[in-house]
C-alpha positions in Angstrom: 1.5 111.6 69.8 -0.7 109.2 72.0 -3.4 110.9 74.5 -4.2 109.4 77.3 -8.0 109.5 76.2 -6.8 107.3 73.1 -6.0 104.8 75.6 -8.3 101.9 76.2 -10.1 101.9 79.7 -9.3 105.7 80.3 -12.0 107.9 79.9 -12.5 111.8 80.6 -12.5 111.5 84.2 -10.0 108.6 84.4 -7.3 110.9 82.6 -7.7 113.7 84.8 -7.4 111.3 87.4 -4.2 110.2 85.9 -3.1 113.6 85.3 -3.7 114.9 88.7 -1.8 112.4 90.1 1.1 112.8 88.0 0.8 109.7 84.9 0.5 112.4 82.1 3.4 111.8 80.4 3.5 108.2 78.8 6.8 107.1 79.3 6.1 107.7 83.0 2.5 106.2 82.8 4.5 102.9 81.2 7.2 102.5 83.9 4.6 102.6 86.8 3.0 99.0 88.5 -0.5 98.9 88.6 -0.7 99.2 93.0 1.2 102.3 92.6 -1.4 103.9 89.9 -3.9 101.8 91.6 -3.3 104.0 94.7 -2.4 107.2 93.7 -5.0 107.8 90.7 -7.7 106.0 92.7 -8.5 103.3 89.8 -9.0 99.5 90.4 -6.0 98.1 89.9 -7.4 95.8 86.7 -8.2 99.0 85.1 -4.4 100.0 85.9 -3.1 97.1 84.4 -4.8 97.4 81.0 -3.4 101.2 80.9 -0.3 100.6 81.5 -0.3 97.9 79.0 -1.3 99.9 76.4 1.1 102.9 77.4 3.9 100.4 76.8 2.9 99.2 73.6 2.6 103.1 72.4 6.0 103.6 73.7 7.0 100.7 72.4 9.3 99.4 75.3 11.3 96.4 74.1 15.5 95.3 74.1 17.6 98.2 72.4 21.3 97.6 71.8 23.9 99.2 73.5 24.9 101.6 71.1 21.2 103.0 71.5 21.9 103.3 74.6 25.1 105.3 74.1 23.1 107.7 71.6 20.7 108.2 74.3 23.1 109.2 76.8 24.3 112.1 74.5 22.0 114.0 76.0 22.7 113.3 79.7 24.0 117.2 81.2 26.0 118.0 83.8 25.8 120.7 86.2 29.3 122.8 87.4 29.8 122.0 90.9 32.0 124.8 91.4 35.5 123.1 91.6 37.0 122.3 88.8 38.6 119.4 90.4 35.4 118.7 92.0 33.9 118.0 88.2 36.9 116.1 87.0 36.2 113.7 89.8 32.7 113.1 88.9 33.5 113.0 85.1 32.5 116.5 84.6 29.8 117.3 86.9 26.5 116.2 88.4 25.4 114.0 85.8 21.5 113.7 84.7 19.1 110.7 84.6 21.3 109.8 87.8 20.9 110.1 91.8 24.5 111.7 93.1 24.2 111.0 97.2 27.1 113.2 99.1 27.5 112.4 102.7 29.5 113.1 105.4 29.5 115.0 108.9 27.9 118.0 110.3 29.7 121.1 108.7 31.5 118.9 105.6 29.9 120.6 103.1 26.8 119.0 101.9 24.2 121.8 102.0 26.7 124.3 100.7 27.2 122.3 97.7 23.4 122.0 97.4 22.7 125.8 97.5 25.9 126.2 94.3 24.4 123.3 92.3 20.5 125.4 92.8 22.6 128.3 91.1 24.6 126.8 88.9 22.4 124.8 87.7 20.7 127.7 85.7 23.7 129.1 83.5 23.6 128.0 80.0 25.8 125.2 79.0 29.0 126.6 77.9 29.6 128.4 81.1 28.7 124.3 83.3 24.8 124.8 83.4 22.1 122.4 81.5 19.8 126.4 81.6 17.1 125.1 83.9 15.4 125.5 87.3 15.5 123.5 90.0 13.3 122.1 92.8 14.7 121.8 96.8 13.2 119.6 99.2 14.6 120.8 102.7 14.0 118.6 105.7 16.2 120.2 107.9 15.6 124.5 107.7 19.1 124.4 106.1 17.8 126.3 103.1 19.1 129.9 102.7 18.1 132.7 100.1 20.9 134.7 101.8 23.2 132.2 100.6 22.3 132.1 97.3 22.4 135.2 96.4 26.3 135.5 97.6 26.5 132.5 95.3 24.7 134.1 92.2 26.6 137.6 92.6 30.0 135.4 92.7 29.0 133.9 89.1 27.5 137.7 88.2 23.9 136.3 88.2 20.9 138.0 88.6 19.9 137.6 92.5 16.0 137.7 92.0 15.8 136.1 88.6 18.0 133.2 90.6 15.5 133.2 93.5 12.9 132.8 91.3 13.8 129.4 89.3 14.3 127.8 93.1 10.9 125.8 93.7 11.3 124.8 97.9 9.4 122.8 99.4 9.6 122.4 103.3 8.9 118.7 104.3 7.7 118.2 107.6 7.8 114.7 108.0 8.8 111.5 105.6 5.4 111.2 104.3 5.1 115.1 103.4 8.8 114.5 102.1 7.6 111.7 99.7 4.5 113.7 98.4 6.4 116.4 97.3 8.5 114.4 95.6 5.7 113.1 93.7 4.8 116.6 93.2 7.6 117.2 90.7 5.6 115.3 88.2 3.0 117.9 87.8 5.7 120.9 87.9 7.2 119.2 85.3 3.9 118.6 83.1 3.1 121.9 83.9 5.2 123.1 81.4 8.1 124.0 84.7 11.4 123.4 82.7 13.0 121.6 86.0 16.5 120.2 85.8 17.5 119.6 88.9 16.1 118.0 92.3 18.1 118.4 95.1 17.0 116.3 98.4 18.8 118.0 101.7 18.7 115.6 103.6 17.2 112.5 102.5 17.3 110.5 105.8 16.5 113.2 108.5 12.7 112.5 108.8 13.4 108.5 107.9 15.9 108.4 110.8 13.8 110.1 113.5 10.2 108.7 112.7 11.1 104.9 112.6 13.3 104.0 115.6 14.3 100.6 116.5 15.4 97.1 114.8 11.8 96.4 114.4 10.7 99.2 112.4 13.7 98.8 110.2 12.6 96.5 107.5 9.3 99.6 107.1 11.8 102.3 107.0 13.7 100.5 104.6 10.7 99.9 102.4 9.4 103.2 102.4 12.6 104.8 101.5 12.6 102.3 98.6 9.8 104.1 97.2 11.4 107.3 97.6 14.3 106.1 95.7 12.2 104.5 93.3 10.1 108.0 92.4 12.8 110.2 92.5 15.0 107.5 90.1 12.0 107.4 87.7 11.9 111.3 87.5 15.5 111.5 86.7 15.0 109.0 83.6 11.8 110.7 82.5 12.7 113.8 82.3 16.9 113.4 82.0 16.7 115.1 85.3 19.6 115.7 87.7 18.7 114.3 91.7 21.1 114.9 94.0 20.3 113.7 97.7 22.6 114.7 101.0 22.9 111.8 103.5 24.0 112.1 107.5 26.4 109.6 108.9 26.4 107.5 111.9 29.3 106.5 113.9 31.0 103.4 113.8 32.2 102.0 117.7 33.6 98.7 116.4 35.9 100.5 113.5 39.9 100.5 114.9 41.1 101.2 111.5 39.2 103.6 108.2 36.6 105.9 109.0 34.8 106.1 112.2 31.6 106.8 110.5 29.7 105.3 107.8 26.4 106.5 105.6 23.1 105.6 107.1 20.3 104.2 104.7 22.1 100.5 104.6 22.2 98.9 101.5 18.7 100.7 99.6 20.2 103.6 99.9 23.9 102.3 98.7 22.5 100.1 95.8 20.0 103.3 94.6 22.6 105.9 94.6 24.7 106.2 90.9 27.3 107.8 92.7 28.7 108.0 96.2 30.7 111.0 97.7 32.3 111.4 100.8 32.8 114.7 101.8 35.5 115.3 104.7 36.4 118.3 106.8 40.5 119.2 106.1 42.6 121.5 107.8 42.6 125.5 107.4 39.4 125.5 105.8 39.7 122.6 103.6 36.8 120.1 102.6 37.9 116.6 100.4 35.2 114.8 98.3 36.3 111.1 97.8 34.3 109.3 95.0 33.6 105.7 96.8 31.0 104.4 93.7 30.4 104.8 90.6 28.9 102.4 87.6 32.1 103.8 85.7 34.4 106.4 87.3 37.6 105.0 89.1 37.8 106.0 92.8 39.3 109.4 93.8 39.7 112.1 95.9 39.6 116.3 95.3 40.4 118.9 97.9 37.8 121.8 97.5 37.2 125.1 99.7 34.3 127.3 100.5 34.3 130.5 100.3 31.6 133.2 99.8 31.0 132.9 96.2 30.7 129.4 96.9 32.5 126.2 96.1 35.9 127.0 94.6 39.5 124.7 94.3 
């Protein structure tokens, strides 16, 4: 087991540098770029260069074949969303070492299924959990204990032991939003046994701080980064991220859906997969899977109901 003192360049100081900001696991201290170590451990950016070559070399990051890959994705889990059609849509829940982005309209859905998955996400495996806690970035006050502990009575859960493994943070603004992000590094390394990250909504503070074509491109940019951080958390610590994303309406559609995702194409291309969640009659909400790297399209009619998501 490498050290980050064993590395060359990194002294005392240096590693609590790096540890503070979040670069003490090695796997994640070889998959930064030097400007973003440069930056956020306050190094020169020639030191981060030689450290990150050395992490690499300790984790010896090179071509592996395709069936490695396949042994490495046994351990991928996947959290119960609730529905069982719901999970046979997704190919058996909300999938690990992945970003799952639902969107859709006000009232679809969305945060609902983000307060099941911060519950379910916590049963042990053969009753649909991976038996780990979660963290909950809320951007727009939609987070409710109330509502999970209607959710964790429905699956016989303790309420306060639930409460307990659901780390919120409360982002004021994008920036805030992307520290605490960040922050899930050090819970993490902190010996925090976090599974799941849940992002409600990703594009609230990103929509109303940069308004305008011309700030488009630095929105766009920004939330790269965001994507970026919260991607490289899944794969470093096979953890689940799960994002909700508003919509915007459409003027010129005559035929399809009147509204589409916001984000553009950063969003679209970061996202492993896509749901569209849709209001239905008498209570009814329908998921449609629009992308996935392997999963055919599809739709599921769900309902919720006090205990939560159900068929």
């Amino acid at each position: 087991m490498v050290e980050l003192e064993d590395l060359p360049s990194v002294g005392e100081k240096t590693a609590q540098k790096l540890r503070d900001a979040g670069f003490a696991d090695m796997m994640r201290l070889a998959t930064a770029t030097a400007k973003e170590l440069s930056v956020k451990a306050e190094i020169g950016e020639g030191v981060a260069e030689k450290v990150i070559e050395a992490a690499r070399k300790s984790e010896k990051i090179d071509f592996e074949t395709a069936y490695d890959v396949m042994e490495r994705r046994r351990d991928v889990g996947r959290i119960n969303v609730g529905s069982e059609a719901f999970n046979e849509l997704i190919g058996g829940g909300i999938e690990t070492q992945s970003i799952t982005e639902v969107f859709g309209e006000f009232g679809s859905g969305k945060s609902q299924i983000s307060h099941e998955l911060a519950v379910t996400v916590q049963l042990p495996e053969e009753n649909g959990g991976i038996d780990g806690e979660c963290v909950f970035i809320d951007t727009e006050n939609t987070f409710r204990p109330e509502r999970v502990e209607q959710i964790a009575a429905g699956f016989e859960m303790d309420p306060e032991e639930t409460l307990q493994k659901i780390h919120i943070a409360r982002a004021f603004n994008s920036s805030h939003q992307m520290l605490m992000a960040d922050k899930v590094n050090e819970l993490i390394q902190n010996g925090t046994n976090i599974r799941l990250v849940i992002v409600d909504s990703l594009m609230a503070h990103f929509r109303a701080e940069y308004v305008g074509r011309e700030s488009l491109a630095t929105r766009q940019q920004k939330l790269n980064q965001h994507l970026h951080a919260l991607q490289n958390i899944a794969n470093t610590y096979n953890v689940a991220v799960f994002v909700t994303n508003q919509v915007q309406a459409r003027p010129d559609a005559f035929f399809g859906s009147p509204t589409k995702a916001i984000g553009g194409h950063v969003l679209g291309h970061a996202s492993t997969y896509r749901i569209w969640l849709k209001k239905g009659l008498a209570g009814k909400r329908i998921a449609r899977l629009v992308d996935s790297p392997h999963l055919p399209e599809g739709e599921c009619v769900f309902k919720i109901v006090t205990e939560g998501i159900v068929d």
